[in-house]
Structures are given as C-alpha cells and as structure tokens.
C-alpha positions as CSV (number, residue, x, y, z in Angstrom):
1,X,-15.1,0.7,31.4
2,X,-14.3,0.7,27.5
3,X,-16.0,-1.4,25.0
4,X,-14.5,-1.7,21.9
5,X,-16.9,-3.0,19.3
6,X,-15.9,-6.6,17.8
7,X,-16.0,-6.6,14.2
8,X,-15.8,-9.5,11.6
9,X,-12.8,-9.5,9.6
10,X,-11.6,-11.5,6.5
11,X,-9.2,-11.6,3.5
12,X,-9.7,-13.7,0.6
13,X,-7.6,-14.3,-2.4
14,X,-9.5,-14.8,-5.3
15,X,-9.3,-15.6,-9.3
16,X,-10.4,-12.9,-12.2
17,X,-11.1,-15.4,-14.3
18,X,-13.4,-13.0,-16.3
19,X,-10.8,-11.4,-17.8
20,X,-7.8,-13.8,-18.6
21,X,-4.8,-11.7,-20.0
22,X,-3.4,-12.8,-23.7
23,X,-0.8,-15.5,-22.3
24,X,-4.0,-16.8,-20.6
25,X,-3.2,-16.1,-17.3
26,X,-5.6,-14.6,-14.5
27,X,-5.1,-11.8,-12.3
28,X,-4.9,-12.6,-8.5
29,X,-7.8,-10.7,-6.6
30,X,-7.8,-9.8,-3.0
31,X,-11.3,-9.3,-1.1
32,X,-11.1,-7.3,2.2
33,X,-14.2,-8.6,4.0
34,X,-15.2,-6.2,7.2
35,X,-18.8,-6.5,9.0
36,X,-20.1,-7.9,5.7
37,X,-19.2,-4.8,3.5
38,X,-16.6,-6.3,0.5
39,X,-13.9,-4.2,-1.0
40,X,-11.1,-5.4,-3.4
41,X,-8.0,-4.7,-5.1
42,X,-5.4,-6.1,-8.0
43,X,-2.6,-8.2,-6.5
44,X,-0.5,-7.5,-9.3
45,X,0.0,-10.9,-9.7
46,X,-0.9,-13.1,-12.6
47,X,-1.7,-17.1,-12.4
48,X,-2.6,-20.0,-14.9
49,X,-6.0,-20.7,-13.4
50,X,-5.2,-24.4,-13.5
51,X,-3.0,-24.0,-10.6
52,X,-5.4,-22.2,-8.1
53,X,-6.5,-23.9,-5.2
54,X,-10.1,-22.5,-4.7
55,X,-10.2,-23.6,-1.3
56,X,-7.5,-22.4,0.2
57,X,-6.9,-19.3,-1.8
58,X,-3.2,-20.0,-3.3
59,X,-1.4,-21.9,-5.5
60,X,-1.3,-25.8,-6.2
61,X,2.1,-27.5,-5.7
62,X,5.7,-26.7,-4.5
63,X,7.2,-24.9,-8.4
64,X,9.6,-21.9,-7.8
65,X,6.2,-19.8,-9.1
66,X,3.7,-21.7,-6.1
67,X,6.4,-20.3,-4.0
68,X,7.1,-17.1,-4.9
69,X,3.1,-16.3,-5.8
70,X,2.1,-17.6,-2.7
71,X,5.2,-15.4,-0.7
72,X,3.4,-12.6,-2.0
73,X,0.2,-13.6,-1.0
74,X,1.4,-14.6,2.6
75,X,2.9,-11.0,2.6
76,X,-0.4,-9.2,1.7
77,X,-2.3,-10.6,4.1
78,X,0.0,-10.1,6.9
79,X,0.3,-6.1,5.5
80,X,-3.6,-6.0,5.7
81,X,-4.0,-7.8,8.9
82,X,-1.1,-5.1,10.1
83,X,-3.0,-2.3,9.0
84,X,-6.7,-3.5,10.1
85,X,-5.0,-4.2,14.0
86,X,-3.1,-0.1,13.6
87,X,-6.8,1.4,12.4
88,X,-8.6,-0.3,15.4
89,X,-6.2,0.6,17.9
90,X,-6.0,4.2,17.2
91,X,-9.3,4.7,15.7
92,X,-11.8,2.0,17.5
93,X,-13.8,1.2,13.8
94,X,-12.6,-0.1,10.6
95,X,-14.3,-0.6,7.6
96,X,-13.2,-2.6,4.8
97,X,-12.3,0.9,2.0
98,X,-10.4,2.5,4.5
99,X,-8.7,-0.6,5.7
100,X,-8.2,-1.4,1.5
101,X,-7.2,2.5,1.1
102,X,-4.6,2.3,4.2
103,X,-2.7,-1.2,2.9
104,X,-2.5,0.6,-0.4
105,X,-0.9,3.6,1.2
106,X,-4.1,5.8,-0.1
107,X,-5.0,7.5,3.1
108,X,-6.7,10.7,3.1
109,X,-4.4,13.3,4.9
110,X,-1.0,11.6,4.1
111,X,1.5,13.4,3.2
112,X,3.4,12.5,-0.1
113,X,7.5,12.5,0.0
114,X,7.5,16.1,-2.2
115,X,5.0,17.8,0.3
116,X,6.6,16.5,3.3
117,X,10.1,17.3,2.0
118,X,9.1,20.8,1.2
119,X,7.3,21.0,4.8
120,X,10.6,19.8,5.8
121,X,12.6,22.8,4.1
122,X,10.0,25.2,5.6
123,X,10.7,24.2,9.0
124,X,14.4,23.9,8.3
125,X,14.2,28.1,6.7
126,X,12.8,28.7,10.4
127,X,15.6,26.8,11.9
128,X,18.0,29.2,9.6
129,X,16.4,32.2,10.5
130,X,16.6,31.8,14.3
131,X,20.3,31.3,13.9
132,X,19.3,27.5,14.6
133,X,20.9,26.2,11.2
134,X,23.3,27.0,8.2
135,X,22.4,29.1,4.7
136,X,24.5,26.7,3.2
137,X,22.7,23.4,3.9
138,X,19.5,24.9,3.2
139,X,20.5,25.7,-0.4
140,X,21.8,22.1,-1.0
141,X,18.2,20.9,0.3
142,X,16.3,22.5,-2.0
143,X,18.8,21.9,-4.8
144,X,18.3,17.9,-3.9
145,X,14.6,18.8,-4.2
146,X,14.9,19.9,-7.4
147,X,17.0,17.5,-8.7
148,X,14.7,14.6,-6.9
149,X,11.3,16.2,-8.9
150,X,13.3,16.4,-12.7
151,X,14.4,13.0,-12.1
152,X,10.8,11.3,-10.5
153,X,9.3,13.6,-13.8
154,X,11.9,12.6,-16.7
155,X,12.9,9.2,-15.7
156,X,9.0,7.8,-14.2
157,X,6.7,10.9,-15.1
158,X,5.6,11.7,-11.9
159,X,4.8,14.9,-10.6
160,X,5.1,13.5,-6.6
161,X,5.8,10.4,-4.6
C-alpha cells in the first residue's frame, strides 16, 4: 500500500514595510510556508501600507487598485498551490525553495525557449536527413532563430528566454 507523507502547506502575503519605495509605497511579499521551512519572493506589486489588511493578507476596501492588487494576489496563490499539488504528485515531497523556484519558472533542468528551439532544429536536421523533411523549411527555422536571438538581445538585452 502507498503512503504518501502529509506535509503542512501555507502561503502568506505579507508587507516590506522595511523598505518603503520613494512614493512611499511597500512592496507586497509572498511567504511559501512548507513543513515549517519559509521561503519568499517579490510580488512585484507595490501598496500604501495604510491599506493592508494584516489579517487577511490583502487589501482594504473595494478601489479599482483593492481589486486589481488583490486579482493578482488571488492569482499567485492559485499558481503556487498549482505547482505545490504538480511537485507532490509526480515527485511525493515538496519543499518550500523548490516549490518557490517552480512558481517562478526557475527549475533546475528546464529547458529555456532558445535551447529547446535549437534542440528543436536538431531533431528537425535528422528529420531532413532521413528524407523525413524539406532543406527549405529548415533554413527558414534557423533564420527565425536568428532573427528571434537579435531581436530578444537589441530590443530587451537578453541572451535567452
């Protein structure tokens, strides 16, 4: 019979009030609580800390900001809880850096758009060589590539995706 080992789980939104910015607004934390071991990230979102409700972990009243802050919020914790039920199923164990590194999309092992794309185009040469697929295409595919890296490079300055 399988056992799967019950773990505690919690996400908690919480104020930097530490470091308020210049307009005097304070960064949203979230806290990804797993068997008692803490790990947290930036929300990205930015909140007069007037308007926090401590208890409850969002913003005070019914303002097109409450709303749209606390959207965010909602959507977080639904991404997180998403990604904690994926790493028990196919895993058994979660902890809460790799359950904060997989919401962020900073898994070991993943495979970034350029590398895949290039795995892509190496399986696609195969393809060509066994009479599978056209020269032709597989030209314009690695044109595309290199028009995709100049453009992530000049227009964002990233070297990969």
């Amino acid at each position: 019979m399988e056992t799967t080992k019950k773990s505690t789980f919690k996400v908690l939104f919480y104020l930097k009030k530490n470091a308020p910015k210049k307009n005097g607004k304070v960064t949203v934390m979230c806290r990804i609580t797993v068997n008692g071991k803490q790990s947290a990230f930036s929300t990205k979102l930015d909140i007069s800390a007037t308007n926090w409700d401590l208890k409850y972990g969002r913003v005070l009243g019914k303002s097109r900001e409450a709303q749209e802050v606390n959207g965010k919020l909602d959507k977080i914790r639904l991404g997180i809880e998403e990604c904690y039920s994926k790493i028990l199923k196919n895993e058994g164990a979660v902890n809460s850096v790799k359950l904060k590194n997989a919401f962020l999309g900073m898994q070991s092992g993943e495979l970034t758009f350029f590398k895949f794309y290039e795995q892509f185009l190496s399986d696609y040469e195969k393809k060509v060589n066994n009479g599978l697929r056209v020269n032709g295409t597989r030209s314009k595919y690695k044109i595309l590539l290199k028009h995709l890296r100049n453009f992530a490079l000049t227009k964002y300055g990233y070297s990969d995706l």
